[in-house]
C-alpha positions as CSV (number, residue, x, y, z in Angstrom):
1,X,99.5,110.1,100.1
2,X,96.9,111.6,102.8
3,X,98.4,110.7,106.5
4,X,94.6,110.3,107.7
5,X,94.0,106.9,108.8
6,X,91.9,104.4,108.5
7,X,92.7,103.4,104.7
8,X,91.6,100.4,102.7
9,X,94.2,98.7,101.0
10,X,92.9,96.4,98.3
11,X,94.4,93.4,97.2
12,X,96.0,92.4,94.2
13,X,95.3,88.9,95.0
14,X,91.4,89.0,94.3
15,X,92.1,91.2,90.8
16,X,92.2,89.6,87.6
17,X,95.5,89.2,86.6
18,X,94.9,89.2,83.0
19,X,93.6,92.9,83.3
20,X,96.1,94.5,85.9
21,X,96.4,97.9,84.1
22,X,92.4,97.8,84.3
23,X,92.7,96.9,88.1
24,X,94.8,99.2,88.9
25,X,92.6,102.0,87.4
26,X,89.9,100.5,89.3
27,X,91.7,100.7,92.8
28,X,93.2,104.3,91.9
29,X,89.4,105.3,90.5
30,X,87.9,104.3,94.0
31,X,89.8,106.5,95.8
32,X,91.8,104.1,97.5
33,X,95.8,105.2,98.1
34,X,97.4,101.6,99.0
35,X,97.8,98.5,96.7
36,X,98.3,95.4,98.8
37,X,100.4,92.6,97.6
38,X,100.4,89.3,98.8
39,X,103.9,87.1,98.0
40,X,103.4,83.7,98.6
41,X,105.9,81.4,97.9
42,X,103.8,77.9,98.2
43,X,105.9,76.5,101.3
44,X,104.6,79.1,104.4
45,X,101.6,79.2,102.6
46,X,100.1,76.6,100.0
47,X,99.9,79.1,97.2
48,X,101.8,80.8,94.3
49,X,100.7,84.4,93.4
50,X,104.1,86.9,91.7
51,X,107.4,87.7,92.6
52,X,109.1,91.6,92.3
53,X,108.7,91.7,88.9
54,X,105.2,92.4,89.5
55,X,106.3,95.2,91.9
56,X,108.5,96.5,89.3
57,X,105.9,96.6,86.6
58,X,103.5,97.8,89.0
59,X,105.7,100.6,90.2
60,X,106.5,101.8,86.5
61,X,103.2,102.7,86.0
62,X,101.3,103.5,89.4
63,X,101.6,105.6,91.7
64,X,99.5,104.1,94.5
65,X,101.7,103.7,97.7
66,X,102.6,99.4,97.5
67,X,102.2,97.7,100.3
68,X,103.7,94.7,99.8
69,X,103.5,91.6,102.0
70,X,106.0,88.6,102.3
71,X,104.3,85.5,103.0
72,X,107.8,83.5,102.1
73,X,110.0,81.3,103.6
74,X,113.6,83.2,104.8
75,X,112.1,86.8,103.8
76,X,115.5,88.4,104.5
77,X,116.9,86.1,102.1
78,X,114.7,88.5,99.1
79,X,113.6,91.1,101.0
80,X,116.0,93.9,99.1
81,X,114.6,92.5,95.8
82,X,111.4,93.6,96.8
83,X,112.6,97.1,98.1
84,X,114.4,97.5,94.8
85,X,111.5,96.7,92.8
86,X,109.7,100.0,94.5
87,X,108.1,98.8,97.4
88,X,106.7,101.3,100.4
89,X,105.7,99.3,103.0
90,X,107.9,95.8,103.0
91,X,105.8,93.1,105.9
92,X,107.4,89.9,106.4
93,X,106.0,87.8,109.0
94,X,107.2,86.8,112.1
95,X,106.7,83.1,112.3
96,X,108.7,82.5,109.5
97,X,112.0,84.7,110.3
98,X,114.8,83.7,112.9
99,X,116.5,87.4,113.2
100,X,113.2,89.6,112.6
101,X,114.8,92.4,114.5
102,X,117.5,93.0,112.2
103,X,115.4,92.6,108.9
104,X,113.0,95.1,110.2
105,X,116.2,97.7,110.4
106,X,117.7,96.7,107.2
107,X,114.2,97.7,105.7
108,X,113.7,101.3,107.6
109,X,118.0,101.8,106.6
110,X,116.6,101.2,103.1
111,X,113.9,103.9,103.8
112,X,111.2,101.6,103.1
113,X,108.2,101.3,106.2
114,X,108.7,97.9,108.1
115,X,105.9,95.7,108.7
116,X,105.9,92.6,111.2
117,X,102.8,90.3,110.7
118,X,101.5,87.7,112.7
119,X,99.0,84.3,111.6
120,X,95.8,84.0,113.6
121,X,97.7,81.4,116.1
122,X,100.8,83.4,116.7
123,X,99.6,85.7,119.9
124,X,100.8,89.6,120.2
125,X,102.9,88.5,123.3
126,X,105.8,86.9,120.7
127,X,106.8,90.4,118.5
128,X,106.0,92.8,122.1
129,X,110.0,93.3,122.4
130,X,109.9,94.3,118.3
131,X,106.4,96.8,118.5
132,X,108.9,99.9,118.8
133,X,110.7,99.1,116.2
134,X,107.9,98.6,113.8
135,X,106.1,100.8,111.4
136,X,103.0,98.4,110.9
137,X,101.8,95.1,112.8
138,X,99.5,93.3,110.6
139,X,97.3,91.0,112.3
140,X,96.0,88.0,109.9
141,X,92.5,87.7,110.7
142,X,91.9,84.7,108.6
143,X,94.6,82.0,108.0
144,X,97.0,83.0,105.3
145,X,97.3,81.7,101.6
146,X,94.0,82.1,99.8
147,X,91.5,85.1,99.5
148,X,87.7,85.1,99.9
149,X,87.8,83.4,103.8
150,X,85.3,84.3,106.6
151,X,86.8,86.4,109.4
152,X,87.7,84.5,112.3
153,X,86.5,86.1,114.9
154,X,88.9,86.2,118.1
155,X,91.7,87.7,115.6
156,X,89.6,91.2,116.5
157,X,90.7,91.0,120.1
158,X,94.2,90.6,119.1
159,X,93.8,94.0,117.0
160,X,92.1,95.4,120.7
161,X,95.4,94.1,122.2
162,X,97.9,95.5,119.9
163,X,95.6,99.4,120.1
164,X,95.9,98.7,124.0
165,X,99.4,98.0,123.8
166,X,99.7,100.5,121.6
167,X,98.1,103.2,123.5
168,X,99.5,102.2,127.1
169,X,103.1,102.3,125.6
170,X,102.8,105.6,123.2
171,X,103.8,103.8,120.4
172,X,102.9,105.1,116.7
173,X,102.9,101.8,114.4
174,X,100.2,100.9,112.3
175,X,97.9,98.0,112.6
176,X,96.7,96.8,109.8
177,X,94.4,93.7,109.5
178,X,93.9,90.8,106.4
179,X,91.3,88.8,105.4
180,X,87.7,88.6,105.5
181,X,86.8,92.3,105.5
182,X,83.7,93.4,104.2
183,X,81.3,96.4,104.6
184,X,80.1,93.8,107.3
185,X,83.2,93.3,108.9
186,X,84.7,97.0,108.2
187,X,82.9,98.6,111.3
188,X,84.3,96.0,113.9
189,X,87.5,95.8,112.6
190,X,87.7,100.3,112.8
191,X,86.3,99.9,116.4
192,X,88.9,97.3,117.5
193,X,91.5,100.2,116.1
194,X,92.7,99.2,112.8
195,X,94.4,101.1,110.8
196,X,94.7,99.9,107.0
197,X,91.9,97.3,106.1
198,X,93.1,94.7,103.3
199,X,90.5,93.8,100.9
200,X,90.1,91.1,98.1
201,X,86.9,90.0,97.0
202,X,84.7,92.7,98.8
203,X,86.6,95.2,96.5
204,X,87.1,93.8,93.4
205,X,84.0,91.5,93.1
206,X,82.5,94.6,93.7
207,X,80.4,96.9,91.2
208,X,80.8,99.8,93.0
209,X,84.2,99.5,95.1
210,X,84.6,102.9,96.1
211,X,81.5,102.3,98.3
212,X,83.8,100.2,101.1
213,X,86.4,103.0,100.6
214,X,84.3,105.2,102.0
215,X,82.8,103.0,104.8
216,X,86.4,102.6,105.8
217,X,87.5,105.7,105.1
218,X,84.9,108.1,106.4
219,X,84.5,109.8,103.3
220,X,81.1,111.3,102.3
């Protein structure tokens, strides 16, 4: 994969699941390197979407780098599942882990990136102490659990706050935003200093997908 950032990542969520293989080709075809995938497991968020065996199916026959994110109850409890199933970037969020330090290093020991993510009430002040031990922080700019919701608007200055943070300390994770980003949105959301833009329904509603790829992406 290029190490230029920013990247759009779209999600699997807003694909049609009866036409992955299609999908996939679609997100590869675009130009797009990263494959988001949202787990939910219907108790931190009210919704039901795949479990690793999706990874693993995905993984056999892609080689877009899979970004997976653990919207679950007790994510250390699966975690290595999903690291097993061929996952790159493993995010679990913060809200719904006790020991979140000591997932995050049982990920990067497993040689996978770690991602810490964060709801749109959960401020950048509560994972501060974890930011140097992260690959990724992805910020939830809409409230997590379906696809196709409007950005919500202060999430943006948390993404300011995490690049000042970011910036002040010398860190080098990743932020990475999800939910409501369009080729509206996109130009906002790359000033406030994200790095990896998730998108659903702006990419695969889309007749011409690569188009937000390259507003993202800077490509020509």
């Amino acid at each position: 994969m290029n190490s230029r950032f920013p990247k759009l990542a779209p999600s699997l969520l807003a694909a049609d699941f009866g036409r992955v293989a299609e999908e996939l080709a679609r997100v590869k075809n675009s130009g797009a390197e990263i494959l988001h995938l949202d787990i939910m497991d219907g108790h931190f968020v009210p919704n039901l979407t795949f479990g690793p065996k999706m990874i693993q199916d995905i993984r056999a026959i892609s080689d877009l780098s899979l970004d997976v994110h653990l919207m679950i109850e007790a994510p250390e409890r699966s975690a290595d599942m999903y690291i097993d199933a061929g996952a790159n970037y493993l995010t679990f969020h913060a809200e719904a882990c006790v020991h979140s330090h000591r997932l995050i290093e049982r990920i990067r020991a497993r040689g996978v990136k770690a991602g810490l993510a964060i709801v749109p009430g959960t401020p950048i002040s509560t994972v501060e102490p974890l930011l140097d031990d992260i690959d990724v922080l992805l910020v939830m700019t809409v409230n997590p659990g379906f696809g196709g919701q409007t950005l919500i608007p202060f999430c943006v200055d948390k993404i300011r706050n995490a690049c000042s943070l970011r910036q002040e300390r010398g860190q080098s994770f990743l932020i990475e935003c999800d939910g409501g980003v369009n080729d509206a949105t996109a130009g906002e959301l790359l000033a406030a200093g994200t790095d990896i833009l998730v998108a659903g329904s702006a990419f695969f509603a889309s007749s011409q997908p690569e188009a937000l790829v390259r507003i993202v992406e800077g490509v020509s």
